[in-house]
Structure formats: C-alpha cells, structure tokens
Residue, then its C-alpha position, 0 to 999 in steps of 0.5 A: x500500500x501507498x498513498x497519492x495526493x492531488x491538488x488543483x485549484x479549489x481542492x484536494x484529495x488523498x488516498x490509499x493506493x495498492x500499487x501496481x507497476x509490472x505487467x502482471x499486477x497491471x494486468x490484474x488491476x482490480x478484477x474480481x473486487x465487489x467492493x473498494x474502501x472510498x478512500x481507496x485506488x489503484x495506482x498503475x505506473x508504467x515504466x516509461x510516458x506511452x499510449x495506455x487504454x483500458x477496459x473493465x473486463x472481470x472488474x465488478x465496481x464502476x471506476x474513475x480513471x485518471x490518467x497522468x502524464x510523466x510530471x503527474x499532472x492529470x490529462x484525462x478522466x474517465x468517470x464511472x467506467x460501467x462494470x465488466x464493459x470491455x469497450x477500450x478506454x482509451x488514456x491518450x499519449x505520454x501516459x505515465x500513470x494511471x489511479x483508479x478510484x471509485x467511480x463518481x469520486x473524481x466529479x465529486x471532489x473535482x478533480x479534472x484536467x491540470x490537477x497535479x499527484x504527489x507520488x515518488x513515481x514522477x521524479x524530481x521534473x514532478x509538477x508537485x515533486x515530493x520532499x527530497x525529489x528536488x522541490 
C-alpha cells in the first residue's frame, strides 16, 4: 500500500493506493473486487510516458480513471467506467500513470484536467515533486 495526493485549484484529495507497476499486477488491476474502501485506488505506473487504454473486463465496481502524464499532472478522466464493459478506454499519449478510484469520486471532489499527484513515481521534473525529489 501507498498513498497519492492531488491538488488543483479549489481542492484536494488523498488516498490509499495498492500499487501496481509490472505487467502482471497491471494486468490484474482490480478484477474480481465487489467492493473498494472510498478512500481507496489503484495506482498503475508504467515504466516509461506511452499510449495506455483500458477496459473493465472481470472488474465488478464502476471506476474513475485518471490518467497522468510523466510530471503527474492529470490529462484525462474517465468517470464511472460501467462494470465488466470491455469497450477500450482509451488514456491518450505520454501516459505515465494511471489511479483508479471509485467511480463518481473524481466529479465529486473535482478533480479534472491540470490537477497535479504527489507520488515518488514522477521524479524530481514532478509538477508537485515530493520532499527530497528536488522541490
């Protein structure tokens, strides 16, 4: 376990993260959950920025996406994401990583576009870089 914190004008957010950055535990994301702690996500890191899409196959509980770039500023969310679909999602380019949270969550606390994550996966080139990572 882990923990992100976002930050955008008005707000921010914190939550515990399971993290998931090999191919296997990206691959599992959150399938097979009937149920997900509000305060609680996953957070998907990818070795290097690229194209991400994702779907919902075997995943019980509707999900907010959010997608950030390598500074760990939001590029996109996708809001209530509809159990078991397996219609691609697709994140866009240069993604570095993914949370996934409740589905709802993001509208409710705000969180959009520009928001920026606090987690050590972004470096010291980080929008919001951590204590210690150059800022």
């Amino acid at each position: 376990m882990g923990e992100v914190r976002l930050r955008w004008d008005g707000g921010q957010a914190r939550f515990s993260v399971e993290i998931a950055d090999d191919a296997g535990e990206r691959g599992q994301g959150l399938m097979h959950r009937e149920s997900m702690a509000r305060s609680s996500g996953m957070l998907f890191i990818y070795p290097r920025p690229g194209r991400v899409s994702f779907w919902m196959r075997n995943t019980l509980i509707p999900l907010d996406m959010i997608f950030l770039d390598a500074r760990g500023v939001v590029q996109k969310v996708h809001s209530n994401a509809v159990p078991l679909d397996e219609t691609p999602i697709p994140g866009g380019n240069d993604i570095l990583a993914v949370l996934e949270i409740n589905g709802g969550l993001a509208r409710a606390f705000g969180i959009g576009p520009g928001a920026q994550m606090l987690h050590p996966a972004f470096g010291a080139d980080a929008a919001w870089p951590c204590a210690g990572a150059g800022g």
